[in-house]
Biopython code that builds the backbone (N, CA, C, O; Angstrom):
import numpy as np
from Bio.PDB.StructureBuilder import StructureBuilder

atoms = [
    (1, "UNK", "N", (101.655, 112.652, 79.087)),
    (1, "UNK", "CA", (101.800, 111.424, 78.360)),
    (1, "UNK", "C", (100.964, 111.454, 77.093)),
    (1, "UNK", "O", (99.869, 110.912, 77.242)),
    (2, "UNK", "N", (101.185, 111.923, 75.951)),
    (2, "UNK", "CA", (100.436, 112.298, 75.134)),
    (2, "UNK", "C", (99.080, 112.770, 74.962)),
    (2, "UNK", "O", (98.297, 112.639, 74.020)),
    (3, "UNK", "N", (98.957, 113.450, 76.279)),
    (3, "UNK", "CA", (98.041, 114.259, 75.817)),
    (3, "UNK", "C", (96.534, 113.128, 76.289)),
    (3, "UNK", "O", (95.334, 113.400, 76.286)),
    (4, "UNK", "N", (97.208, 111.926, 76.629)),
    (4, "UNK", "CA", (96.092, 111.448, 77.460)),
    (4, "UNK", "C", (95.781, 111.451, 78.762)),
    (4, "UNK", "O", (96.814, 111.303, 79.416)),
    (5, "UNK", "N", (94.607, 111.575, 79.596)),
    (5, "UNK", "CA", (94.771, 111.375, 80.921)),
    (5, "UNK", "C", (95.201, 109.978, 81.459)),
    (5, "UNK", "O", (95.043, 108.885, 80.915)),
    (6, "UNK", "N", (95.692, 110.222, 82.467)),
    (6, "UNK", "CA", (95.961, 108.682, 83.357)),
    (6, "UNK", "C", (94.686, 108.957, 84.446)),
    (6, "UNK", "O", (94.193, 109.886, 85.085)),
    (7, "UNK", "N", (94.494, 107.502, 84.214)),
    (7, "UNK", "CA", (93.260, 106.986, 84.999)),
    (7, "UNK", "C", (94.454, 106.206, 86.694)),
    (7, "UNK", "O", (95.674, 106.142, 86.547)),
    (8, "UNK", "N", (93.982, 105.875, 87.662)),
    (8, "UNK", "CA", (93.933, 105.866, 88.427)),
    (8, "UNK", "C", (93.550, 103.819, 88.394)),
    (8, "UNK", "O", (92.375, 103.454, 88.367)),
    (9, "UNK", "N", (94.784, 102.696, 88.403)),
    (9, "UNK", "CA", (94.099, 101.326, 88.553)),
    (9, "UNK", "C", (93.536, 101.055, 89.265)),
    (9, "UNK", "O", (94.067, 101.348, 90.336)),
    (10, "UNK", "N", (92.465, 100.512, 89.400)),
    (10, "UNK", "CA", (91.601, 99.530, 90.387)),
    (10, "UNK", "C", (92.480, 97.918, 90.576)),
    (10, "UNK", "O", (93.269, 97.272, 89.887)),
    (11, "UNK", "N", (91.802, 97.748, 91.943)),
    (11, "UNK", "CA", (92.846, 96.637, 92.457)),
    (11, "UNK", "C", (93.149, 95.711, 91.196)),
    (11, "UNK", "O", (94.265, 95.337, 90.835)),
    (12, "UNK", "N", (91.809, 95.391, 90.546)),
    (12, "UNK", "CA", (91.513, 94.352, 89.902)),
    (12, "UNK", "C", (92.519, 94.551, 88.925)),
    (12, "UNK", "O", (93.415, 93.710, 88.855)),
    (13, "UNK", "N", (92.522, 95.827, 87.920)),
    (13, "UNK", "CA", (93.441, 95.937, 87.212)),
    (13, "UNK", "C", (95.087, 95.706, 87.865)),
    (13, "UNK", "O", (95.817, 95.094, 87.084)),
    (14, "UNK", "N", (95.477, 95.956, 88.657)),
    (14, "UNK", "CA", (96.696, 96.032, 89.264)),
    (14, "UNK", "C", (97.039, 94.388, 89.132)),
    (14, "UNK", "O", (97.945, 93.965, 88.414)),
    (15, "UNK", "N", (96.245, 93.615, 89.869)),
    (15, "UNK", "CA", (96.389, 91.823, 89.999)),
    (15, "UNK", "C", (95.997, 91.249, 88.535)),
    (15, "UNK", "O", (95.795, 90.050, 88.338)),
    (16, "UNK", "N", (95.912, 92.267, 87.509)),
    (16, "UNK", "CA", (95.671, 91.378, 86.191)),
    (16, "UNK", "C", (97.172, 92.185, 85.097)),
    (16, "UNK", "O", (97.536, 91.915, 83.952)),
    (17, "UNK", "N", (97.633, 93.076, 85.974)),
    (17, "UNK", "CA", (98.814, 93.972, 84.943)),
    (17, "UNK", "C", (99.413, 93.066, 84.649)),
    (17, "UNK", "O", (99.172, 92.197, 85.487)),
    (18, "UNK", "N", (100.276, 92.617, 83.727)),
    (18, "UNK", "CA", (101.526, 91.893, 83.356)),
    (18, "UNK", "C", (102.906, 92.236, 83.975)),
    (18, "UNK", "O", (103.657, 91.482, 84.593)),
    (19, "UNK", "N", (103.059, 93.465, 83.689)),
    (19, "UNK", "CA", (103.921, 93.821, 84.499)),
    (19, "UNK", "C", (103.929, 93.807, 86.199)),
    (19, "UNK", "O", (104.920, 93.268, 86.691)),
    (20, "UNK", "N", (103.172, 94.214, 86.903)),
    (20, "UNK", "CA", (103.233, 93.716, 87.773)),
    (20, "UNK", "C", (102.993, 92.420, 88.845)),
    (20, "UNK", "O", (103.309, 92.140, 90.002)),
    (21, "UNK", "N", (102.264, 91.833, 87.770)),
    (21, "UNK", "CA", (102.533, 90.298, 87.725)),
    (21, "UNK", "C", (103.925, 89.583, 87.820)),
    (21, "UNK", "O", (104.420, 88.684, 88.501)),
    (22, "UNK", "N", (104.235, 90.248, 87.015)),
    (22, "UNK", "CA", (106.419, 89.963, 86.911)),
    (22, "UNK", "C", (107.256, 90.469, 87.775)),
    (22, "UNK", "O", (108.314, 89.925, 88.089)),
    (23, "UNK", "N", (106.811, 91.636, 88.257)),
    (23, "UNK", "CA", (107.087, 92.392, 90.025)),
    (23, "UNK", "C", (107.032, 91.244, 91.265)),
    (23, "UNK", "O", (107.912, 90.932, 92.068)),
    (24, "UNK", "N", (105.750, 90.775, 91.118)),
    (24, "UNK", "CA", (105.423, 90.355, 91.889)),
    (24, "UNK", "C", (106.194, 88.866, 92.320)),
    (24, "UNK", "O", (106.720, 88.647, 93.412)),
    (25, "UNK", "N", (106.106, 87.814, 91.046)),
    (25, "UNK", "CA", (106.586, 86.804, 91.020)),
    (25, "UNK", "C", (108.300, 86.770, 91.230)),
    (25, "UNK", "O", (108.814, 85.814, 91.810)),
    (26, "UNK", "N", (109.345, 88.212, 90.560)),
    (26, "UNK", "CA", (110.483, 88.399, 90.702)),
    (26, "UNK", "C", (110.435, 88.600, 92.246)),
    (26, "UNK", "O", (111.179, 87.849, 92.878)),
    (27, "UNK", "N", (109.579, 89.615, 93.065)),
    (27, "UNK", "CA", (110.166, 89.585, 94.640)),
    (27, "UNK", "C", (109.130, 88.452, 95.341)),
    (27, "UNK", "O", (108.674, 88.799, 96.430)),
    (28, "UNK", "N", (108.760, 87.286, 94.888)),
    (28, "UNK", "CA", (108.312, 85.725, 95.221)),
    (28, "UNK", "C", (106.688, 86.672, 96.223)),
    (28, "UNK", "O", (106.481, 86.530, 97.429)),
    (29, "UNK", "N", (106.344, 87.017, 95.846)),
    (29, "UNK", "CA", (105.108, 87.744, 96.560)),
    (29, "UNK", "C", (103.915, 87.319, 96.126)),
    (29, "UNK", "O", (103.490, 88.023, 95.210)),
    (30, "UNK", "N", (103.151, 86.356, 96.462)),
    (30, "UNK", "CA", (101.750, 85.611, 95.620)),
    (30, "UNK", "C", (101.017, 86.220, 95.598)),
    (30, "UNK", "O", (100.759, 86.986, 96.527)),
    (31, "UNK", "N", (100.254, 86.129, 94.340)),
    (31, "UNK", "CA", (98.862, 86.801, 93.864)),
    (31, "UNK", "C", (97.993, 87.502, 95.005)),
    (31, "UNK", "O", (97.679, 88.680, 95.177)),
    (32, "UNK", "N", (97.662, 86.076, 95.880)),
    (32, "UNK", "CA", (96.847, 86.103, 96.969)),
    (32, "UNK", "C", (97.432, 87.013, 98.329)),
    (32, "UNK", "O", (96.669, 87.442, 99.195)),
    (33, "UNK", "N", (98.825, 87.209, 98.345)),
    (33, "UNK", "CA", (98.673, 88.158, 99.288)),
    (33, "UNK", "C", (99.255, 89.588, 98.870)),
    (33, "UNK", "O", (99.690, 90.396, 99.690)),
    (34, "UNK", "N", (99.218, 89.745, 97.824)),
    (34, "UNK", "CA", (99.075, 90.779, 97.207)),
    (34, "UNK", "C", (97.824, 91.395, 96.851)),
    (34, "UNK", "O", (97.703, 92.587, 96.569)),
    (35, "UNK", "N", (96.832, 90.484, 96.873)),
    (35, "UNK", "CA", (95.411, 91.026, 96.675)),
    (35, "UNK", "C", (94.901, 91.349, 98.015)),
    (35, "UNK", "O", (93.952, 92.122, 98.147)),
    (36, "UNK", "N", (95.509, 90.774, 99.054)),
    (36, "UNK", "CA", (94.817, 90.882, 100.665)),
    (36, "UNK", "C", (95.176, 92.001, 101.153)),
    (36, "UNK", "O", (94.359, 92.629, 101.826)),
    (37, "UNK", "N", (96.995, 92.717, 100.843)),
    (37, "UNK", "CA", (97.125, 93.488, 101.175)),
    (37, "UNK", "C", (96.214, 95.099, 100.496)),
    (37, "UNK", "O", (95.980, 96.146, 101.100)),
    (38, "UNK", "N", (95.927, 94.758, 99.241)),
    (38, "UNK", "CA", (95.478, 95.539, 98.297)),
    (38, "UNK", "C", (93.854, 96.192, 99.494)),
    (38, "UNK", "O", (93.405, 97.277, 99.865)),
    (39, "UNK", "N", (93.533, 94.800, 99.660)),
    (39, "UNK", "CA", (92.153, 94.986, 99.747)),
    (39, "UNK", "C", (92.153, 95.907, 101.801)),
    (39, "UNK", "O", (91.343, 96.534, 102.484)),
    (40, "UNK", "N", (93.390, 95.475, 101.931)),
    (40, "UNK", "CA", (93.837, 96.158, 103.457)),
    (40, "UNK", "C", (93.763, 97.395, 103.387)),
    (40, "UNK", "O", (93.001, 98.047, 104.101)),
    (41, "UNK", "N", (94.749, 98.035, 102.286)),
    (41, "UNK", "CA", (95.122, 99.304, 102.398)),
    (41, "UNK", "C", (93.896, 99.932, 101.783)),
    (41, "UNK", "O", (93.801, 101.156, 101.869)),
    (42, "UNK", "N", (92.894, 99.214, 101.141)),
    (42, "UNK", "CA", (91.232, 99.929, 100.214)),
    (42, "UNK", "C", (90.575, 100.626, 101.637)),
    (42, "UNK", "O", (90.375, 101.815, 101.886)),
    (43, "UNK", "N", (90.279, 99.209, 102.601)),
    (43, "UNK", "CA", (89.545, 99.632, 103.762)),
    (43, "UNK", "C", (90.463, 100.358, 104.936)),
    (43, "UNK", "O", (89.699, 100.767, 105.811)),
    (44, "UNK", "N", (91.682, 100.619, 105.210)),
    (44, "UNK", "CA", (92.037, 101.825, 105.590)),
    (44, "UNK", "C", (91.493, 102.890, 105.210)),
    (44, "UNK", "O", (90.829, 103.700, 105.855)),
    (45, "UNK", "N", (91.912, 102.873, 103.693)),
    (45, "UNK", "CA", (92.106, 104.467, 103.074)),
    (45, "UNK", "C", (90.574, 104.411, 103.534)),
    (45, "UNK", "O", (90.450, 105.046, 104.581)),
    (46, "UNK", "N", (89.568, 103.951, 103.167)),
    (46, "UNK", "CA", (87.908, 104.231, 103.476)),
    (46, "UNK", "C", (87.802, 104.851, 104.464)),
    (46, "UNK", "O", (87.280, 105.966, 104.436)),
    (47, "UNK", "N", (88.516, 104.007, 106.211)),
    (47, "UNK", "CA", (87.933, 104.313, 107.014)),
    (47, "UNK", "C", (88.596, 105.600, 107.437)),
    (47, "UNK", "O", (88.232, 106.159, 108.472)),
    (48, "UNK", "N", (89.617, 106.122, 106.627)),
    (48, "UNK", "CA", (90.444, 107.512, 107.102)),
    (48, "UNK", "C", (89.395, 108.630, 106.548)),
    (48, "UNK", "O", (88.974, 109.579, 107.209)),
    (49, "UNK", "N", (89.036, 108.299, 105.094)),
    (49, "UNK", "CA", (88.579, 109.036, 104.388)),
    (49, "UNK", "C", (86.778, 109.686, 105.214)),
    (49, "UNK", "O", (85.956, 110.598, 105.304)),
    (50, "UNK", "N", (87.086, 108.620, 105.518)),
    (50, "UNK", "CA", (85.053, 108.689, 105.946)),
    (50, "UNK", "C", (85.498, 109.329, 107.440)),
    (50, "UNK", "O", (84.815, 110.307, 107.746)),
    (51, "UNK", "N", (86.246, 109.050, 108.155)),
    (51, "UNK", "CA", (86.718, 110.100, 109.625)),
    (51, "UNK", "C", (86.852, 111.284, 109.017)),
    (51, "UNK", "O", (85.920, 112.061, 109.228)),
    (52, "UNK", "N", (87.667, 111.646, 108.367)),
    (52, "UNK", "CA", (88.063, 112.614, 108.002)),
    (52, "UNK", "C", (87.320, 113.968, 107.065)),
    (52, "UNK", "O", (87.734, 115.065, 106.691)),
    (53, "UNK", "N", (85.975, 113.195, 106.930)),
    (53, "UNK", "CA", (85.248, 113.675, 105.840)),
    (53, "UNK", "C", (84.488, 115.020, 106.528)),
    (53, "UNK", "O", (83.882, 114.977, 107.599)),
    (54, "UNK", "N", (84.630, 116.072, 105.791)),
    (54, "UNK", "CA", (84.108, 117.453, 106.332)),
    (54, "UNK", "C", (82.503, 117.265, 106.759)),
    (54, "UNK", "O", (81.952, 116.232, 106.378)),
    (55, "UNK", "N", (81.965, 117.945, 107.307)),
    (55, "UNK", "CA", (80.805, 117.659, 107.928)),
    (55, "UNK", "C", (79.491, 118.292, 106.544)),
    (55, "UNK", "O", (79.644, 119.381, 105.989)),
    (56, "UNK", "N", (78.505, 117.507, 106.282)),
    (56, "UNK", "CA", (77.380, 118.222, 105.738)),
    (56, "UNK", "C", (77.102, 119.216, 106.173)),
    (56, "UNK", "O", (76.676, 119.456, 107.303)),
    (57, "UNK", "N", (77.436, 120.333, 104.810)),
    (57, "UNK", "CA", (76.420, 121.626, 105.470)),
    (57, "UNK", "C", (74.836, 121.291, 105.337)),
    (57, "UNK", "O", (74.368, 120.474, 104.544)),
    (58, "UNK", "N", (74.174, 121.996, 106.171)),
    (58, "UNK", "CA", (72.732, 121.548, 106.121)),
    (58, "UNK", "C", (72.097, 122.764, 104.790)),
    (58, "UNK", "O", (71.250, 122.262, 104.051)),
    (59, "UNK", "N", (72.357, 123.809, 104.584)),
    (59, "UNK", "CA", (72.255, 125.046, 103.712)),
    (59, "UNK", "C", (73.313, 125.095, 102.631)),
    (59, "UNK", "O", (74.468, 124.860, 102.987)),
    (60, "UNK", "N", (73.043, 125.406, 101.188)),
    (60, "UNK", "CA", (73.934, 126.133, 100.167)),
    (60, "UNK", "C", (74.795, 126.657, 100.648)),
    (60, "UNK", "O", (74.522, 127.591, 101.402)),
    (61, "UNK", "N", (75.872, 126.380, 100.481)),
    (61, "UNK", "CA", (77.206, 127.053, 100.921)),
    (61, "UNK", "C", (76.868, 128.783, 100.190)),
    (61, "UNK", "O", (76.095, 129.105, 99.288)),
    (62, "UNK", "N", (77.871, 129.671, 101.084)),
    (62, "UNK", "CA", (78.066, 131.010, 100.442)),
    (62, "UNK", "C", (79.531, 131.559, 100.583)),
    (62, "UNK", "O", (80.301, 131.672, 101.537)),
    (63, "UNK", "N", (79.606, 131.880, 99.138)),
    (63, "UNK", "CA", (80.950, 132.426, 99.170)),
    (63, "UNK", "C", (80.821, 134.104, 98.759)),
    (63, "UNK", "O", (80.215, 134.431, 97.738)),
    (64, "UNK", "N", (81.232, 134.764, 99.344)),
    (64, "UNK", "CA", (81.076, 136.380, 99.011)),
    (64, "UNK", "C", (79.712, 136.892, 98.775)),
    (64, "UNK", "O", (79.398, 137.753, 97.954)),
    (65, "UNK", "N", (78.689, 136.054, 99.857)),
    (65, "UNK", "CA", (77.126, 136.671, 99.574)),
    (65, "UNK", "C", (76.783, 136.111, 98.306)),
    (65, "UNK", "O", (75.774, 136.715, 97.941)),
    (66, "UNK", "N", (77.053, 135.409, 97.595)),
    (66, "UNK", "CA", (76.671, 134.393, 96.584)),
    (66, "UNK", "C", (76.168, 133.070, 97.086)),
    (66, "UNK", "O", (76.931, 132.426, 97.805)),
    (67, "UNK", "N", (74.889, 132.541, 96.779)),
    (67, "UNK", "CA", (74.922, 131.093, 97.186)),
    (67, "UNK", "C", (75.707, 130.091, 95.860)),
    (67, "UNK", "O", (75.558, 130.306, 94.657)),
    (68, "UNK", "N", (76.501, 129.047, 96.436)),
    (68, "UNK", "CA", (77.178, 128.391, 95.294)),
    (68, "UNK", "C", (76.075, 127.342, 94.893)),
    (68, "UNK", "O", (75.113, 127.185, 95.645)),
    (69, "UNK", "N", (76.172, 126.717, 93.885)),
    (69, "UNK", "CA", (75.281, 125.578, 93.053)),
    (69, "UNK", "C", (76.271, 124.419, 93.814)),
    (69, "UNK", "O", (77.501, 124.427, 93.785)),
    (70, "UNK", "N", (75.298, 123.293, 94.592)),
    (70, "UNK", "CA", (74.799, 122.326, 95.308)),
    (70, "UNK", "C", (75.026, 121.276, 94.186)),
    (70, "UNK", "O", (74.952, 120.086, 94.489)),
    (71, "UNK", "N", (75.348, 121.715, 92.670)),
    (71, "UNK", "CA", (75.407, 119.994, 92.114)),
    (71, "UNK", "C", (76.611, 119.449, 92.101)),
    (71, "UNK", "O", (76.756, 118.282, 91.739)),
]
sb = StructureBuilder()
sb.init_structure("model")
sb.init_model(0)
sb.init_chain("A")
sb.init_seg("    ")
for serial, (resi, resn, name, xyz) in enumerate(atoms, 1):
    if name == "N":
        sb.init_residue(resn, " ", resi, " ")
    sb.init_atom(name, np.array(xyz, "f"), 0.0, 1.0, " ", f" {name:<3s}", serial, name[0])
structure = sb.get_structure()
């Protein structure tokens, strides 16, 4: 898209788009439970993400007898 990145909306942005403001109101879907569901599917994705999350190594990882940089 010219060469710009696309950023990724936050809920907030999503419930302030215009356009989907006009989505919303065309399939009669209110603000408010469009923001509830928003805020549903946030704390899913969290609690999948945080199950799912690889375990702390306690040591610098090593790849091929190299230690990798930790930042």
């Amino acid at each position: 898209m010219g060469g710009q990145a696309m950023n990724e909306m936050t809920a907030s942005d999503m419930l302030r788009d215009p356009l989907i403001r006009q989505m919303l109101r065309a399939d009669r879907i209110s603000l408010a439970s469009f923001a509830a569901l928003l805020d549903a599917a946030s704390r899913r994705q969290a609690r999948r993400g945080h199950e799912s999350a690889p375990p702390q190594p306690a040591a610098p990882e090593v790849w091929n007898g190299k230690a990798l940089s930790t930042v």
